[in-house]
N, C-alpha and C positions, 0 to 999 in steps of 0.2 A: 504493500500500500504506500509508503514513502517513495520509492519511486516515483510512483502514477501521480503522486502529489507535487512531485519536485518539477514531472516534467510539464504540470500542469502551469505552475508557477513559472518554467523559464519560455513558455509558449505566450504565456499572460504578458510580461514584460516586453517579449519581443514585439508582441505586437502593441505595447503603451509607446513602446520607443520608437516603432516606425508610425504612429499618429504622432509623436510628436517631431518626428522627423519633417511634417508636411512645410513648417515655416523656417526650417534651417537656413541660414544666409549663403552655403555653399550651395542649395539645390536640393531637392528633395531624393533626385538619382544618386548624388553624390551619398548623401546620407545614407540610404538603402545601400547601397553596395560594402561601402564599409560595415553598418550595421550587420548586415548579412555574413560578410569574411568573420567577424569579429565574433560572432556564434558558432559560424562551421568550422572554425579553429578549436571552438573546445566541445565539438560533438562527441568527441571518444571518453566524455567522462564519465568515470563511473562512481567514484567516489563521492558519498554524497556531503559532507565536510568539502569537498572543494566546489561545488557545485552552488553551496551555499553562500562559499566566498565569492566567485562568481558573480551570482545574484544579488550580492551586496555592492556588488562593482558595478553593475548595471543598475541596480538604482542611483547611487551615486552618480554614475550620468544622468537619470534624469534629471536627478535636484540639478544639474548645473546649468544644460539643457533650457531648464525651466527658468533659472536664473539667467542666463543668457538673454529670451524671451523678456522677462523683464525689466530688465535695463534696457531692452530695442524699446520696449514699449514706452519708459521713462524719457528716453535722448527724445523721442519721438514729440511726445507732450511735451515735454518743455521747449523742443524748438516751435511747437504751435503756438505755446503762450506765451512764452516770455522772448523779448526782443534781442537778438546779440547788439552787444554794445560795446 
């Protein structure tokens, strides 16, 4: 049953991480293909402690990801509102 759960989990992620891939600033193909290599590099695991690590790795992208997103979205607002000067 950990298995089926684990592989549940790194299928969940992969696909949060290619939805958040849609607004990456290099390209959404760009991101997918790395995203993609960066998975089928560690298809062979079996150990589920490293598997886990892993998955702590890849959320970790996303929180940055997501922080990334919000400072575009900050530069973005305040060059609307406030004037360079």
């Amino acid at each position: 049953m950990q298995s089926n759960q684990l592989r549940y989990r790194v299928i969940r992620q992969y696909k949060q991480l290619l939805f958040m891939g849609r607004e990456y600033p290099r390209g959404y193909q760009f991101f997918r293909d790395k995203l993609h290599s960066g998975f089928m590099k560690n298809r062979d695991l079996v150990d589920a402690s490293q598997i886990e690590e892993k998955l702590r790795f890849a959320e970790f992208i996303e929180k940055e990801i997501a922080a990334l997103y919000h400072v575009r979205k900050y530069r973005s607002m305040k060059r609307q509102y406030y004037s360079e000067e």
